[in-house]
OpenMM code with the backbone's topology and positions (N, CA, C; nanometers):
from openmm import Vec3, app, unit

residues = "UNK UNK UNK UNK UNK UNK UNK UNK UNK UNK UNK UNK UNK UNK UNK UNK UNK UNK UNK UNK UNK UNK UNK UNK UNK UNK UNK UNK UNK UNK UNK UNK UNK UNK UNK UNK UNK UNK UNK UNK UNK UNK UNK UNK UNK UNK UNK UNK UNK UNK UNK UNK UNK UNK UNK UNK UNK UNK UNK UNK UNK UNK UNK UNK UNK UNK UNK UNK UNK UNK UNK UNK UNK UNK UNK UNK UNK UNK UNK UNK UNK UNK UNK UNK UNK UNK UNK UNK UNK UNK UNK UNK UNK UNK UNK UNK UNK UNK UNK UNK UNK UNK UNK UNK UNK UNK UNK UNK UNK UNK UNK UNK UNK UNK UNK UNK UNK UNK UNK UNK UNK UNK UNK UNK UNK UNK".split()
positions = [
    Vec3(23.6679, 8.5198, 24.6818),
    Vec3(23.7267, 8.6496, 24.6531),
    Vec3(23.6527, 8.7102, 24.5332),
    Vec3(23.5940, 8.8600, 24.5259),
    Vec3(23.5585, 8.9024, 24.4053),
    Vec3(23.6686, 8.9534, 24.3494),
    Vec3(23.5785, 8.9733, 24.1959),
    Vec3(23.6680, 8.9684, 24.0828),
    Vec3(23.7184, 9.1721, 24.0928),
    Vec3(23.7990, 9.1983, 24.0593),
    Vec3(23.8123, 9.3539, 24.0976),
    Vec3(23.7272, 9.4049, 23.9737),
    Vec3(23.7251, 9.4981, 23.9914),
    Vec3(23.6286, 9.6194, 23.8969),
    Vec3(23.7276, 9.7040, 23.8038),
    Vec3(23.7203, 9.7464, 23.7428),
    Vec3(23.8048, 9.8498, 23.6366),
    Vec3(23.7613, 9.9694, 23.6317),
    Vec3(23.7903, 10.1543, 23.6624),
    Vec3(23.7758, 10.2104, 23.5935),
    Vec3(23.9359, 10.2707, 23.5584),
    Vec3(23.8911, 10.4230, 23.4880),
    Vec3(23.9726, 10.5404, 23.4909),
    Vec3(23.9373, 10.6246, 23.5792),
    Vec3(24.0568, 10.7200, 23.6503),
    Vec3(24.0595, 10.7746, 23.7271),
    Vec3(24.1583, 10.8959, 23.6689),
    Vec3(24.1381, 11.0281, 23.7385),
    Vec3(24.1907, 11.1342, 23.7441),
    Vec3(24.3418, 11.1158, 23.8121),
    Vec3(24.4523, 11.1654, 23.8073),
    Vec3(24.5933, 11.1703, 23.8725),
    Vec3(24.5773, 11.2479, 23.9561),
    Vec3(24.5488, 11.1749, 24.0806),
    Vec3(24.5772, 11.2745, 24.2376),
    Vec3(24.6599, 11.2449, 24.2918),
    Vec3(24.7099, 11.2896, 24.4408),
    Vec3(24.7909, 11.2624, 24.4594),
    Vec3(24.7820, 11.1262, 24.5058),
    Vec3(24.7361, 11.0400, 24.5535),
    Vec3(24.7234, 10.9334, 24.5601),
    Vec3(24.7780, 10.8267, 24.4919),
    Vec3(24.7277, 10.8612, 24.3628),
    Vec3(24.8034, 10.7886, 24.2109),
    Vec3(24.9489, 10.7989, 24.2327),
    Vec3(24.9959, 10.9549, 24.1958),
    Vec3(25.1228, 11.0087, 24.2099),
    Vec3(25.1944, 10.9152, 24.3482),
    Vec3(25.1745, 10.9338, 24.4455),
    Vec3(25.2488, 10.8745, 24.5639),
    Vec3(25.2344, 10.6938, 24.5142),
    Vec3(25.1406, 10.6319, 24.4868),
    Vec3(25.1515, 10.5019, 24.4520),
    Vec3(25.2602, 10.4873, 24.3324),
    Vec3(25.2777, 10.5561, 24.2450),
    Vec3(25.3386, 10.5459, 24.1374),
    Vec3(25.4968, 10.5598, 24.1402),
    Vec3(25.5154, 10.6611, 24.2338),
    Vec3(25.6438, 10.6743, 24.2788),
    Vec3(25.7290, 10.5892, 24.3633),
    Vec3(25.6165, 10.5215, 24.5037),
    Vec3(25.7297, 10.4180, 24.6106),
    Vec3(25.6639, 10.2651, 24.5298),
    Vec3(25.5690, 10.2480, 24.4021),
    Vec3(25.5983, 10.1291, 24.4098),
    Vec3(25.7397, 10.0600, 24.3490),
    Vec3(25.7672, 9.9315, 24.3874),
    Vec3(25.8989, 9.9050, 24.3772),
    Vec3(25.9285, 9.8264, 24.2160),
    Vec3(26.0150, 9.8156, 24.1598),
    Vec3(26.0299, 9.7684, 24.0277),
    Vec3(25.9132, 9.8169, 23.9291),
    Vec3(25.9661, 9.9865, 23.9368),
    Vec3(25.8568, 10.0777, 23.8637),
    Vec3(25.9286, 10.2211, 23.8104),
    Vec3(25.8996, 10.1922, 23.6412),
    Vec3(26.0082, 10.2319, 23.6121),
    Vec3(25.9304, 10.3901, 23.5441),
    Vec3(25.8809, 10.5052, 23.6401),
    Vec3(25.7860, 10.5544, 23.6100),
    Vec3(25.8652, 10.7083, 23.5736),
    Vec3(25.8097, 10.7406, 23.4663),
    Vec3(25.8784, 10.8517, 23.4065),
    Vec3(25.7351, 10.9726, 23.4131),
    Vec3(25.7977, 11.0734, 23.5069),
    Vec3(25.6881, 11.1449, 23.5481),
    Vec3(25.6558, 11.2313, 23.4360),
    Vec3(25.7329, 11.2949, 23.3500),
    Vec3(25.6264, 11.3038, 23.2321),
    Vec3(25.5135, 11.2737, 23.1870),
    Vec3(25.5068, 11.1589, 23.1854),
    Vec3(25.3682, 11.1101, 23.1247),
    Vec3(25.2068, 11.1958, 23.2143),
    Vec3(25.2721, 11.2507, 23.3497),
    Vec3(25.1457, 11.3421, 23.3979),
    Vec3(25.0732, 11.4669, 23.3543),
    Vec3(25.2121, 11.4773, 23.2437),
    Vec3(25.1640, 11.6184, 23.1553),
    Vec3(25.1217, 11.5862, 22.9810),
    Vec3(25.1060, 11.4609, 22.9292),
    Vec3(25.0790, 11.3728, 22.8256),
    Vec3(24.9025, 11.3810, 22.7804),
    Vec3(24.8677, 11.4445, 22.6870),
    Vec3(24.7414, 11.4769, 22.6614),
    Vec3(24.6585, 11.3422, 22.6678),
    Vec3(24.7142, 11.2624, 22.6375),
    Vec3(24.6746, 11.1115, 22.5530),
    Vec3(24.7035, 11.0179, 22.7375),
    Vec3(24.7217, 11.0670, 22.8523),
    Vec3(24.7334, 10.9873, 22.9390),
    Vec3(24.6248, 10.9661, 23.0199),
    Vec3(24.5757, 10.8495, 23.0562),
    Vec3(24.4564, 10.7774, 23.1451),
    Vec3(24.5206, 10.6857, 23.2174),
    Vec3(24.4387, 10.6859, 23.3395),
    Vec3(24.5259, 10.5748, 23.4376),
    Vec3(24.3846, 10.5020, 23.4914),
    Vec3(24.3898, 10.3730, 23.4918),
    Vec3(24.3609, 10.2441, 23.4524),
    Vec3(24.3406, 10.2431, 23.6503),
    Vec3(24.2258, 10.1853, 23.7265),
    Vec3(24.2688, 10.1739, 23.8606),
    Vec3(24.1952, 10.0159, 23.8562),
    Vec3(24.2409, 9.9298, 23.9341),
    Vec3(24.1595, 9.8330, 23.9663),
    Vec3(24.1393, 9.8552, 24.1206),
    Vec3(23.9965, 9.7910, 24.1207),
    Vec3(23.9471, 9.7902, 24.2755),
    Vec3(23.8781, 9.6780, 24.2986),
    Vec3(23.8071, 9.6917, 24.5011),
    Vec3(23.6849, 9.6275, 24.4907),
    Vec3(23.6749, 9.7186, 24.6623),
    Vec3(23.5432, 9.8104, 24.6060),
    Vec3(23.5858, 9.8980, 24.7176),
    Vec3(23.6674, 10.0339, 24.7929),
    Vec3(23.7769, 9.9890, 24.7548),
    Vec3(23.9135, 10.0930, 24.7375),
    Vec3(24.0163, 10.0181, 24.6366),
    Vec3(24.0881, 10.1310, 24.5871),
    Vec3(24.2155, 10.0969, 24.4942),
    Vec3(24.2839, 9.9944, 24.5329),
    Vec3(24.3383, 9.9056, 24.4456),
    Vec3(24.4079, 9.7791, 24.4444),
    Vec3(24.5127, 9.8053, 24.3809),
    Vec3(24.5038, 9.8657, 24.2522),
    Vec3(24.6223, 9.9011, 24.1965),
    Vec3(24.6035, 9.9766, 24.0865),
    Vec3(24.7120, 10.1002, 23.9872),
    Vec3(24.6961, 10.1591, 23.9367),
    Vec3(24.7876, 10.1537, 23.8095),
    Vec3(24.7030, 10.1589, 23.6702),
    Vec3(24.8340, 10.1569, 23.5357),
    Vec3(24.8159, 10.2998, 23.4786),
    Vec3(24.9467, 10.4010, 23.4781),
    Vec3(24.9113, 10.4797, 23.3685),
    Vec3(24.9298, 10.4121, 23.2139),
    Vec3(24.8334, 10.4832, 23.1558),
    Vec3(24.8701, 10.4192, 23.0096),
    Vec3(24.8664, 10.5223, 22.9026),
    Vec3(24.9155, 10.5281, 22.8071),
    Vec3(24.9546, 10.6850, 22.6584),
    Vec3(24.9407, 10.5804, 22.5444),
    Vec3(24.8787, 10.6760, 22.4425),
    Vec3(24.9125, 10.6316, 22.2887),
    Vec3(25.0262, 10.6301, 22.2781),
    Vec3(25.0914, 10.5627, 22.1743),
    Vec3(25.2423, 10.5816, 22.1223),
    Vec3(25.2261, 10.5708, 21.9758),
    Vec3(25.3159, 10.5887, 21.9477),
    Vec3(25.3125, 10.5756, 21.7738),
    Vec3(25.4454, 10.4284, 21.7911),
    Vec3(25.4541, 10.3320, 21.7241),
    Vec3(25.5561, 10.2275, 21.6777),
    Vec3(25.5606, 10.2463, 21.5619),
    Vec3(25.7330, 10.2722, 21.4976),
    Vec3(25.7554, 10.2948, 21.3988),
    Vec3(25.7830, 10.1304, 21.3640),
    Vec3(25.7287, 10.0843, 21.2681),
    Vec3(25.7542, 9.9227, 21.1773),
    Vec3(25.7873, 9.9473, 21.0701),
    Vec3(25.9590, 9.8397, 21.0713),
    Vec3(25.9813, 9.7734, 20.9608),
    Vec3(25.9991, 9.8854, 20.8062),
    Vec3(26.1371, 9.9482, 20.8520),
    Vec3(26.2005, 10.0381, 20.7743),
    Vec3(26.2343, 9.9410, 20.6288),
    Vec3(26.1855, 10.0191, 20.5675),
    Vec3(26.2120, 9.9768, 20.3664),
    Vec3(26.2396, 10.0222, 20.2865),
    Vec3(26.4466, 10.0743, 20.2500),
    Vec3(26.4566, 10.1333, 20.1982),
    Vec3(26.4931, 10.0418, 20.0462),
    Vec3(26.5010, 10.1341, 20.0141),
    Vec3(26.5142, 10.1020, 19.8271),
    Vec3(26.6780, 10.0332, 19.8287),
    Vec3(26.6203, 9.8975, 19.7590),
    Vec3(26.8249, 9.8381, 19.7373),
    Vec3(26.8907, 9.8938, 19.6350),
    Vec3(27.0260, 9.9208, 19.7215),
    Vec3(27.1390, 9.9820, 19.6675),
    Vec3(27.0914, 10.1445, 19.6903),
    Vec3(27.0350, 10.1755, 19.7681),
    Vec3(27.0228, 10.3001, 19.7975),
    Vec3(27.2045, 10.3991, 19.8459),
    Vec3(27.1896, 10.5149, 19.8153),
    Vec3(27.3561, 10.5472, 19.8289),
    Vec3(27.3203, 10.6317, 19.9920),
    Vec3(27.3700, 10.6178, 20.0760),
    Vec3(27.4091, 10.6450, 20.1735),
    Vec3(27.3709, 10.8144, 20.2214),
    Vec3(27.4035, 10.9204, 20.1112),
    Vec3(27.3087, 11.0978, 20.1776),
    Vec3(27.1466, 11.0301, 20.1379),
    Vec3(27.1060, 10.9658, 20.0094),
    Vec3(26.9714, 10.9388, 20.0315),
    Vec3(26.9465, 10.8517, 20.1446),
    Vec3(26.9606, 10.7738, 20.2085),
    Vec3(26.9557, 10.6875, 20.3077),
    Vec3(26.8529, 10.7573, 20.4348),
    Vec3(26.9879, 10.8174, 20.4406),
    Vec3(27.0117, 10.9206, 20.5437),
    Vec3(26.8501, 11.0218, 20.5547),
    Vec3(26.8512, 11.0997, 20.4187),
    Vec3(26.7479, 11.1775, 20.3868),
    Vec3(26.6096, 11.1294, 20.4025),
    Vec3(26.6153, 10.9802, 20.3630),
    Vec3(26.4625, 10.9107, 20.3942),
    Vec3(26.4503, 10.8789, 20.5266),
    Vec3(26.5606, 10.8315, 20.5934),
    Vec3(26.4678, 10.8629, 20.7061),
    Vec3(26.4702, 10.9862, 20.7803),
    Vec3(26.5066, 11.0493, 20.7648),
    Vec3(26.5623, 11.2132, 20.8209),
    Vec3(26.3154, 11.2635, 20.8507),
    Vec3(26.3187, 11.2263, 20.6721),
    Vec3(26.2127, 11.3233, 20.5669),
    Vec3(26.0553, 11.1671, 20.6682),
    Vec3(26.0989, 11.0410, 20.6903),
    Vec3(25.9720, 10.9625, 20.7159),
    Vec3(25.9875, 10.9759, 20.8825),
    Vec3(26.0560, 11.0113, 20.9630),
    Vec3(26.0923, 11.0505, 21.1087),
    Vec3(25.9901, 11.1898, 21.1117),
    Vec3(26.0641, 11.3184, 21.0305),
    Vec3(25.9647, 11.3958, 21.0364),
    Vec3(25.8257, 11.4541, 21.0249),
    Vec3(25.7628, 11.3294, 20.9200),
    Vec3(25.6285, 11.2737, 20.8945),
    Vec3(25.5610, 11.1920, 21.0086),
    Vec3(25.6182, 11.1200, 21.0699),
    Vec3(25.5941, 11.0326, 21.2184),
    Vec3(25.5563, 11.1730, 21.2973),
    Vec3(25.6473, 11.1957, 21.3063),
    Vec3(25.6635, 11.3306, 21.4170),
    Vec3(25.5484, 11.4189, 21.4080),
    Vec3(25.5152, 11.4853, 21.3164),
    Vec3(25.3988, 11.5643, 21.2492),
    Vec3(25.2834, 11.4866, 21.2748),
    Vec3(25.2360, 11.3797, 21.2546),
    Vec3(25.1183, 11.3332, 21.2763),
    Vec3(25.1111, 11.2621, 21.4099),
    Vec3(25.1985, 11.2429, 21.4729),
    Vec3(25.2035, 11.2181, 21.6102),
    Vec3(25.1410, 11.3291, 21.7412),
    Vec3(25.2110, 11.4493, 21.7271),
    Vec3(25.2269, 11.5329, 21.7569),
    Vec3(25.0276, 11.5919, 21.7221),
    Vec3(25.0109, 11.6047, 21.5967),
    Vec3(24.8766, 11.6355, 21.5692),
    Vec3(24.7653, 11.5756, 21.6587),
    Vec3(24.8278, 11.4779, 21.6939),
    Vec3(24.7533, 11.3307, 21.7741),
    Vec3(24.7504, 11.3707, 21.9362),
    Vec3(24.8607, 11.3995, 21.9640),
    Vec3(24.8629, 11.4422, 22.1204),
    Vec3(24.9343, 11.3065, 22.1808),
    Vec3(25.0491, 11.2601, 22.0764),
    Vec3(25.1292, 11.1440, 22.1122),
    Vec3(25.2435, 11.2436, 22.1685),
    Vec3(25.2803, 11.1665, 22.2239),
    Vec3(25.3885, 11.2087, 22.3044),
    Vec3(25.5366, 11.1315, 22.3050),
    Vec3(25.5534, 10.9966, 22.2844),
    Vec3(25.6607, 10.9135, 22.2181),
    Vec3(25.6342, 10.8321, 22.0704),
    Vec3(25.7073, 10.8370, 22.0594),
    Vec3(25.7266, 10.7239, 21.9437),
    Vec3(25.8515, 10.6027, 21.9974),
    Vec3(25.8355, 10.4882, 21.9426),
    Vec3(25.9097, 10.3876, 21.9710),
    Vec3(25.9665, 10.2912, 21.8174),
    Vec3(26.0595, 10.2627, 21.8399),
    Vec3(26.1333, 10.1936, 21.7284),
    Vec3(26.2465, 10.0880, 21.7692),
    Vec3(26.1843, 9.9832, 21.7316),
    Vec3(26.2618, 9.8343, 21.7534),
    Vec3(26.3823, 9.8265, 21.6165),
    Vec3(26.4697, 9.8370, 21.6289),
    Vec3(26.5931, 9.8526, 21.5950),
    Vec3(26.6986, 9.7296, 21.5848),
    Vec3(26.6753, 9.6765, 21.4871),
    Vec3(26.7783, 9.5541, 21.5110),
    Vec3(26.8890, 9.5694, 21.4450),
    Vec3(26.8596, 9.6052, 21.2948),
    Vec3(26.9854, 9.6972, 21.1769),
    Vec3(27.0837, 9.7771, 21.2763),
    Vec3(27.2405, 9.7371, 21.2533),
    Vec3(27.2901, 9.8593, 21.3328),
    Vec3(27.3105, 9.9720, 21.2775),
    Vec3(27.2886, 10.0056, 21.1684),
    Vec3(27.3129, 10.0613, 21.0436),
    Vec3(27.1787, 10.1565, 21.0863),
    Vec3(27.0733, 10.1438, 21.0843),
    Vec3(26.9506, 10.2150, 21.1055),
    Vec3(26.9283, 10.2420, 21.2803),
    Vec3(26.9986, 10.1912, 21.3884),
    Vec3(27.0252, 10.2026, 21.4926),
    Vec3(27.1108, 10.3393, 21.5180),
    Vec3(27.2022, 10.3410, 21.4492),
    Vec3(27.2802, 10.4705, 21.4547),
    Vec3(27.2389, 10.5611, 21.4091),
    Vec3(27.1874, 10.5629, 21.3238),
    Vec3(27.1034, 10.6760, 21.2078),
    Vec3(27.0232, 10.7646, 21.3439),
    Vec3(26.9330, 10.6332, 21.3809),
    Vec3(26.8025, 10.6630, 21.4869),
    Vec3(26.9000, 10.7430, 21.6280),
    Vec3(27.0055, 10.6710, 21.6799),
    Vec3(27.0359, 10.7347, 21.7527),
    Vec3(27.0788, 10.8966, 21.7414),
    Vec3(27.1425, 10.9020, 21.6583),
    Vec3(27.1924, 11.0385, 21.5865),
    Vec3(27.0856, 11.1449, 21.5683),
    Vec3(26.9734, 11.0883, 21.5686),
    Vec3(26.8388, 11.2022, 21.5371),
    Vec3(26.7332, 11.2116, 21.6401),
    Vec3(26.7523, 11.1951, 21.7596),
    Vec3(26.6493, 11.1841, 21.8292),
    Vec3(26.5616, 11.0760, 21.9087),
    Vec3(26.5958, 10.9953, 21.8325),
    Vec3(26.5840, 10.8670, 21.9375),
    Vec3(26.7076, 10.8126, 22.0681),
    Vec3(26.6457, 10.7094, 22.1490),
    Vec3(26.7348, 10.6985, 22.2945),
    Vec3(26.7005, 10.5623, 22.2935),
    Vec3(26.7989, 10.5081, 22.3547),
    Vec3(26.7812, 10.3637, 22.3697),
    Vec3(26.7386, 10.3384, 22.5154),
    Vec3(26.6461, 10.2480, 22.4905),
    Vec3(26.5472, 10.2466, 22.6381),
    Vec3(26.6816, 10.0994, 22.6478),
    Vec3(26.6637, 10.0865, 22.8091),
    Vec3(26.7390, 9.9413, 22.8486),
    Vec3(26.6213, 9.8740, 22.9245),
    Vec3(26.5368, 9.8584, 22.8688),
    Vec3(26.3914, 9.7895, 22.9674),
    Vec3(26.3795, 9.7170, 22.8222),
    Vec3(26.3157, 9.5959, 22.9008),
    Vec3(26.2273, 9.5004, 22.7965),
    Vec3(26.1120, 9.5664, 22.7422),
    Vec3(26.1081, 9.5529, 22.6117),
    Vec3(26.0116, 9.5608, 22.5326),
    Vec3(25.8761, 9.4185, 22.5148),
    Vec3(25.7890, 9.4330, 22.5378),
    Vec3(25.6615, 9.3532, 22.5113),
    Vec3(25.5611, 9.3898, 22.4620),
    Vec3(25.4749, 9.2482, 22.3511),
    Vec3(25.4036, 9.3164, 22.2897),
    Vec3(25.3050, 9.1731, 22.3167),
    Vec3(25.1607, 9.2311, 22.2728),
    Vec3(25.0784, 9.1636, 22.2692),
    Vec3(25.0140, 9.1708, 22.1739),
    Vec3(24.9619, 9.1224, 22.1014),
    Vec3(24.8916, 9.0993, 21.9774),
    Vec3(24.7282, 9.0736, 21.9594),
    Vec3(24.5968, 9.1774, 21.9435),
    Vec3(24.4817, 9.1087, 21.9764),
    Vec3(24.3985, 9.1118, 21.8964),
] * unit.nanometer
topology = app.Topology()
chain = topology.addChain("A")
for resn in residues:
    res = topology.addResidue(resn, chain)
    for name in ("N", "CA", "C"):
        topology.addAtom(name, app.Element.getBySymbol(name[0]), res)
């Protein structure tokens, strides 16, 4: 068996229709209008299979000041959300993501614009 080939490819409809009936695919059609989106095809010959993929921004490892009082709290991240946002945005990002374990900073996040995904999160490290 050969080994498949890699490129990028343009979103035709082809992509689109693969992307939609494949099954345990959790595809949020947005991402077709995402400046920062490339889709990944493997082949050998003809298409084998297809990844869209986007920059994201990951927000890490919130550090606020101890004994901070609760409107400042609030205000820092209100004021480092809108700094994310701004240079994201400059970027042609389109999400940001934030691992949330604090429930305390969970609510904050929910309250402003963030959504809680119910999909596993994975990361790879290289």
């Amino acid at each position: 068996m050969n080994e498949l080939k890699l490129k990028f490819v343009p979103v035709d409809e082809e992509v689109k229709s693969w992307l939609s009936t494949t099954r345990n695919n959790d595809l949020d059609p947005a991402i077709f209008s995402y400046p920062t989106l490339r889709v990944l095809c493997a082949y050998d010959g003809e298409a084998e299979a297809y990844l869209p993929t986007q920059l994201v921004v990951m927000l890490e490892s919130l550090a606020l000041k101890p004994g901070i009082d609760a409107h400042r709290y609030l205000d820092a991240i209100r004021s480092l959300v809108k700094g994310v946002t701004l240079n994201a945005s400059s970027l042609g990002v389109k999400e940001i993501y934030f691992i949330a374990t604090d429930e305390d900073v969970l609510q904050v996040a929910l309250n402003h614009g963030f959504e809680r995904i119910n999909s596993p999160v994975l990361r790879m490290k290289l």
